[in-house]
C-alpha positions, -999 to 999 in steps of 0.1 A, spaced: -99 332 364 -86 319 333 -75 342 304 -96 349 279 -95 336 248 -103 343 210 -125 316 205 -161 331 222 -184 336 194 -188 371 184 -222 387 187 -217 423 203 -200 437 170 -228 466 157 -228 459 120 -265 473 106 -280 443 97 -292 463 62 -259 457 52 -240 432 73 -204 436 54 -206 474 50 -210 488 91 -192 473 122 -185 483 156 -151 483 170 -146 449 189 -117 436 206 -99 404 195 -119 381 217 -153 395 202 -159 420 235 -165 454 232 -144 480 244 -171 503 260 -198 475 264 -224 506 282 -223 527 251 -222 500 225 -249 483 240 -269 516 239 -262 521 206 -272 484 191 -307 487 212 -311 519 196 -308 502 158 -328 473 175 -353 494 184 -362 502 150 -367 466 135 -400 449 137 -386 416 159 -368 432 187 -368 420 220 -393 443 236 -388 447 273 -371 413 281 -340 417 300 -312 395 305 -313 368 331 -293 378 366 -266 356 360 -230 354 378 -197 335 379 -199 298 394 -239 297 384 -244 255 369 -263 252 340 -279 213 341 -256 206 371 -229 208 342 -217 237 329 -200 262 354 -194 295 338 -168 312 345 -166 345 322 -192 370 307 -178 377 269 -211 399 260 -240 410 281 -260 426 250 -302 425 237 -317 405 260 -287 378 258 -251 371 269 -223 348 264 -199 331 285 -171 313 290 -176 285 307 -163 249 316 -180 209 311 -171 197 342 -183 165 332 -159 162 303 -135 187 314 -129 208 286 -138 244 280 -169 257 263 -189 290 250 -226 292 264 -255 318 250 -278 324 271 -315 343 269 -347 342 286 -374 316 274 -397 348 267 -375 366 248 -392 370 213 -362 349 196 -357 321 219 -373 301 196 -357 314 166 -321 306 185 -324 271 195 -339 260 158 -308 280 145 -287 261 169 -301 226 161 -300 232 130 -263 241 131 -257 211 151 -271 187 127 -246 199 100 -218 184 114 -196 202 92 -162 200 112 -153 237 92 -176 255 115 -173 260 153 -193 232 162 -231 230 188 -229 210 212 -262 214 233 -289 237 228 -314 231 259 -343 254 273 -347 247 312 -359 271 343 -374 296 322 -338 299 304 -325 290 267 -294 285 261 -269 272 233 -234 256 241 -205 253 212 -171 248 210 -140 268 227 -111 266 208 -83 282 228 -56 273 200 -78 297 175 -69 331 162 -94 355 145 -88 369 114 -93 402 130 -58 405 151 -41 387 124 -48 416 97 -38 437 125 -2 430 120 -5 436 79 -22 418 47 -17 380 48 3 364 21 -10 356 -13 -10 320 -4 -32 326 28 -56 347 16 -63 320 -15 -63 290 15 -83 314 38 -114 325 11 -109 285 -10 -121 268 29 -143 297 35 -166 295 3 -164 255 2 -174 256 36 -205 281 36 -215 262 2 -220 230 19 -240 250 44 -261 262 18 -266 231 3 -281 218 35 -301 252 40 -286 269 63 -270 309 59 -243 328 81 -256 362 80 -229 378 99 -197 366 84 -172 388 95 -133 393 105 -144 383 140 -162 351 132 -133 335 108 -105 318 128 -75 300 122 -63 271 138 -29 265 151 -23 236 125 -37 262 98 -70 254 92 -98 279 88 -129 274 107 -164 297 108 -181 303 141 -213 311 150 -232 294 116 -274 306 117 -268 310 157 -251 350 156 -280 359 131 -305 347 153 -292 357 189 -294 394 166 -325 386 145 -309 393 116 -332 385 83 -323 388 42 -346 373 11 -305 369 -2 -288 349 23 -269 332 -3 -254 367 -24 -256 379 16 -229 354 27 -208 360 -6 -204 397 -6 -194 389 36 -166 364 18 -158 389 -8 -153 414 18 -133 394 44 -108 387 10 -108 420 3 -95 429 37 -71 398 38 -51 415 7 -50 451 14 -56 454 55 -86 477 46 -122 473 46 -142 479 17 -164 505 24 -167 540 39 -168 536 73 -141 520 94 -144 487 107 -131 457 130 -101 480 135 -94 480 96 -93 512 77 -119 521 54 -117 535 18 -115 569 12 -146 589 5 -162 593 -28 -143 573 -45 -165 542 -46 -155 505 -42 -120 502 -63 -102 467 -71 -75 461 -44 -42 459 -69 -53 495 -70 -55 501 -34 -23 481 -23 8 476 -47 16 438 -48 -16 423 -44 -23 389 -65 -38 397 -95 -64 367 -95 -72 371 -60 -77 408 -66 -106 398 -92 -120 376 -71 -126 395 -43 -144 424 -66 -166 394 -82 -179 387 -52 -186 422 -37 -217 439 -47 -199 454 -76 -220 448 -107 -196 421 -120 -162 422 -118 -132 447 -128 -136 467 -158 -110 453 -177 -118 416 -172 -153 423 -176 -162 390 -154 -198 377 -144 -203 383 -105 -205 355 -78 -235 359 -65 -232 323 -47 -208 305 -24 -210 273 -49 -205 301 -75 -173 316 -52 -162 278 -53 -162 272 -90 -143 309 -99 -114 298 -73 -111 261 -90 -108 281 -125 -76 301 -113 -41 289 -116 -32 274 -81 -10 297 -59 19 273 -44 28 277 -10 65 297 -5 94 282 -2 109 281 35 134 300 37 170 286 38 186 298 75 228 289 72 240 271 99 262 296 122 300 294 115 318 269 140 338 284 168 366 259 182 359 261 217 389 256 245 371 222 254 381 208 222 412 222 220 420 199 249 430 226 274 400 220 293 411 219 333 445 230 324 460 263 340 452 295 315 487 304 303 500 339 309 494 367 286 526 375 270 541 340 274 548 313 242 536 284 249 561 252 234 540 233 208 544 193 218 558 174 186 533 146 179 552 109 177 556 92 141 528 70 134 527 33 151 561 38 169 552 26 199 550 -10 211 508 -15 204 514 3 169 543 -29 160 518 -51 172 493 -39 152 511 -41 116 522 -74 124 488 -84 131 472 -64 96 507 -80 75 496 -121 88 461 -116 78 468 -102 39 493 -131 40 462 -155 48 439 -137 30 458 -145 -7 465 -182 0 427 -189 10 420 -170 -24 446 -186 -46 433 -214 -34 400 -210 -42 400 -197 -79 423 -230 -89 395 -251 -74 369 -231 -95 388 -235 -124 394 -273 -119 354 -277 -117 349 -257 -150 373 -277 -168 356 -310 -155 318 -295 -169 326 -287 -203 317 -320 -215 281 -316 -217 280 -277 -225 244 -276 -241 225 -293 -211 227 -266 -186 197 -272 -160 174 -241 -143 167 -238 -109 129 -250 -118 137 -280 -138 132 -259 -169 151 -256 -202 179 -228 -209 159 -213 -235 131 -205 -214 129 -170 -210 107 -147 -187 82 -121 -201 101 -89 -202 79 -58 -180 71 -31 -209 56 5 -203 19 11 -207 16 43 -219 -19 59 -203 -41 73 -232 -60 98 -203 -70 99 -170 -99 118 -150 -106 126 -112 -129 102 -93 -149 112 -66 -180 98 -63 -186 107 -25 -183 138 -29 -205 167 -28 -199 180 -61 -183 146 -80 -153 160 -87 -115 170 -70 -92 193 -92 -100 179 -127 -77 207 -137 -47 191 -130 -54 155 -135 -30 154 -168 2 165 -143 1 125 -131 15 113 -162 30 141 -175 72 144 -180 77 175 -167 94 174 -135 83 194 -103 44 188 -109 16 167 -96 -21 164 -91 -31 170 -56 -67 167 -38 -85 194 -16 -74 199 17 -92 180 45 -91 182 81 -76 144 87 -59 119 74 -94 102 66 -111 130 48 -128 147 76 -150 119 80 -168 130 53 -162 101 25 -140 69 24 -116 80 -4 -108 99 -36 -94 84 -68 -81 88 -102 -89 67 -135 -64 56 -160 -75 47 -196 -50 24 -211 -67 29 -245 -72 -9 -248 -72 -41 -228 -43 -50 -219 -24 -69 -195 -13 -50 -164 19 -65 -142 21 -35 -116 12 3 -112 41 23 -94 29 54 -76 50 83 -67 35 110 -36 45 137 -17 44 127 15 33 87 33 5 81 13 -24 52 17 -36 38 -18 -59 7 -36 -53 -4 -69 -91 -12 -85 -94 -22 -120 -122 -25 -139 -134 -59 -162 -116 -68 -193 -147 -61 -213 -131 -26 -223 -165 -7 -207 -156 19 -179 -174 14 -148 -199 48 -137 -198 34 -104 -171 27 -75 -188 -7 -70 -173 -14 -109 -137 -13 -98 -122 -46 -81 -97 -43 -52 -65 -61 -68 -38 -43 -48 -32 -21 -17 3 -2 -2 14 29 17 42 54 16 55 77 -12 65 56 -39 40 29 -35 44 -8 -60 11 -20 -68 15 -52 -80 -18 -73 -88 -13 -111 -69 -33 -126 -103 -27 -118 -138 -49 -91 -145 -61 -79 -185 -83 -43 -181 -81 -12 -203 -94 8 -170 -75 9 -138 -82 35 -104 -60 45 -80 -79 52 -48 -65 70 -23 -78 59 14 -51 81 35 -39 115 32 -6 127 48 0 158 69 10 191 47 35 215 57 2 238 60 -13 218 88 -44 203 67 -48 169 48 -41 168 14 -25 138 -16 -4 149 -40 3 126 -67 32 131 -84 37 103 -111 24 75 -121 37 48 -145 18 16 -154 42 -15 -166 30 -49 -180 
């Protein structure tokens, strides 16, 4: 049987669903609990007392090897809890791994589940462990998603200590933009915990079990939206001081101390980001933010969103230098590889090397060298008097010099001047929000060295797969005429030059812009093949490279536009 794995959705942790952040069971790191008879007595004890519990239905007999639609073999119970369980199982038809939920058709929330899970599927949201079947067949309902064996849970890695400033601000930026475009489309997490955040090997955060955990639980709020925000402002809380924020212990994380109430974590842990600190009380249920800031609440994830695009970006560290280790002459290069190992105690007579090019190839060899210097300053001698016999026969007609194109001497070709950009604004009309780090859009033209404007993260090269591009418009200040646009990136970047009409009028729309020129890498020309007159130019960006934090991301460092 193959070893388990982090990615099975968690549903056995015991949080009381009256307040999902505050109370959780302990879990292990691949969302199984550690006595699964007493915690499963306990949560049909708390399930007992909620009007939509599962009444008598029990669990379908299920084992190892059973075929769900002649497909899916499973292979491993992860949670046998309320009526439902999970597994691990494999597609054999496109032999990969995946996570199955599974409940009885006549289980009061069947029908709840599979609209959750549809729902979720539709989304399509590549942040969020993704559904990929929810089917009810033979008197059974059950919901397949995603495995990702290469996945971590938040949960194990806080075990270890608090994450790094830079982290915790990547971990809580994807977390909130990700739950906000799940809100957008009307759909709520209700259990967003340590267990169902994950990162990826190449970095990336992704959220598991989206509408699908709440149902399998029956889990219910009139506030799904500050619901899912106090969950974010409590998995950030955690992330920076390796403590949960409340009472009671939880997901193997300390709580705080009694009577004390809910206290900012720079107060709790010595070192913690300032910002990031703020940010996590905001969110909390906390009656707006620190006392000494005085900051409205988030009570949203789009809210969430907004506060983290108004603090000062945290850079990522610097890698740390390692020195190359000192270089040992081995006995190989001192050539007495194969020789007999001298005695101890013996001197050993030092060979006198010979005088350079003493022997018979060595007198060859300067004789050679000496012949061709001797050949090498008559062909030259030669040469320079034949050049100067040609001048001297052209100084006749002095003033009648012809061009290689047939033109006159005095014709001269216009001389490339800097355009100096008045402004410049992000572009982003695919977007969900119509906007990418506004922010920072004066660092592109800017002379300070070491800065740039960069884009949000994304998940590939092409944006996700959620829009075709981002850009950035340049206002000349007038119409003028443009001879080329030279672009400077971090990293092999894909970019269009566009411009709009010489009319002076900036386009609303990406439609307004013209294509004119097109290049990859990181200092990209782009040179327009006809003369071109505009006052508005963009730069759209069509491919992102590959950060040295495993996600998608351009960073623009300079631009300069010449005539």
């Amino acid at each position: 049987m193959a070893e388990r794995s982090t990615a099975a959705v968690d549903v056995a942790d015991n949080s009381d669903d009256t307040s999902l952040t505050a109370k959780a069971d302990q879990s292990t790191a691949d969302g199984v609990a550690k006595n699964r008879e007493r915690d499963t007595d306990s949560d049909e004890v708390q399930e007992s007392t909620r009007t939509d519990g599962p009444g008598t239905t029990s669990p379908p007999e299920l084992h190892s090897g059973h075929k769900l639609a002649r497909r899916y073999r499973l292979e491993e119970c992860v949670t046998r809890l309320d009526g439902f369980s999970s597994w691990r199982a494999v597609d054999e038809k496109l032999r990969r791994a995946v996570g199955v939920h599974i409940l009885p058709a006549d289980h009061s929330r069947a029908r709840s589940v599979l609209a959750a899970a549809r729902s979720s599927a539709l989304l399509g949201d590549p942040r969020f462990v993704q559904v990929l079947d929810a089917v009810e067949e033979n008197d059974l309902v059950y919901v397949v998603h995603e495995w990702l064996p290469d996945a971590t849970e938040l949960t194990p890695l806080l075990a270890s200590g608090p994450l790094e400033p830079y982290d915790a601000y990547q971990m809580v930026s994807q977390i909130s933009s990700a739950m906000a475009a799940a809100h957008r489309e009307g759909l709520a997490h209700l259990r967003l915990n340590p267990n169902a955040v994950l990162r990826t090997s190449t970095g990336q955060w992704r959220i598991r079990g989206l509408a699908v955990n709440a149902a399998l639980r029956g889990v219910t709020t009139e506030t799904p939206q500050r619901t899912d925000t106090e969950a974010i402002g409590a998995l950030l809380y955690a992330a920076l001081t390796q403590r949960w924020p409340y009472e009671s212990d939880a997901y193997g994380l300390a709580g705080l101390p009694k009577d004390i109430g809910l206290i900012a974590p720079d107060q709790v842990r010595a070192g913690v980001h300032r910002g990031l600190s703020e940010l996590s009380m905001r969110a909390l249920v906390n009656d707006g933010a620190t006392a000494s800031r005085h900051e409205s609440p988030c009570t949203t994830p789009e809210e969430l969103v907004k506060a983290i695009g108004e603090m000062p970006r945290i850079r990522p560290p610097e890698p740390a230098f390692t020195a190359p280790p000192e270089y040992q002459r081995t006995t190989y290069q001192q050539g007495t590889y194969g020789r007999q190992a001298p005695r101890l105690g013996a001197t050993q007579p030092v060979p006198t090397p010979p005088p350079p090019l003493q022997s018979r190839t060595g007198k060859a060899l300067k004789w050679a060298v000496s012949a061709l210097l001797i050949a090498a300053l008559g062909l030259g001698s030669w040469q320079l008097a034949d050049a100067l016999m040609d001048q001297g026969g052209k100084t006749d007609e002095p003033n009648q010099t012809q061009t290689p194109g047939g033109g006159e001497k005095n014709q001269k070709r216009p001389v490339s001047k800097p355009i100096t950009i008045e402004g410049a604004q992000d572009f982003d009309p695919f977007g969900n929000d119509g906007s990418e780090n506004p922010d920072e859009i004066d660092q592109l033209y800017d002379t300070a060295p070491g800065t740039y404007w960069e884009t949000s993260f994304y998940t590939s090269a092409d944006f996700g797969r959620l829009k075709s591009g981002v850009g950035v418009i340049l206002d000349l200040g007038k119409v003028q005429q443009v001879g080329k646009v030279t672009v400077s990136f971090k990293g092999d970047t894909s970019a269009e030059l566009r411009a709009a009409g010489d009319s002076g009028t900036q386009p609303q729309s990406f439609d307004g812009y013209t294509k004119v020129a097109d290049g990859s890498g990181t200092t990209v020309a782009l040179k327009p093949d006809k003369s071109l007159s505009t006052r508005y130019l963009l730069v759209w960006l069509t491919k992102l490279p590959l950060t040295e934090q495993g996600n998608y991301r351009a960073r623009v460092v300079d631009i300069k536009v010449t005539s």
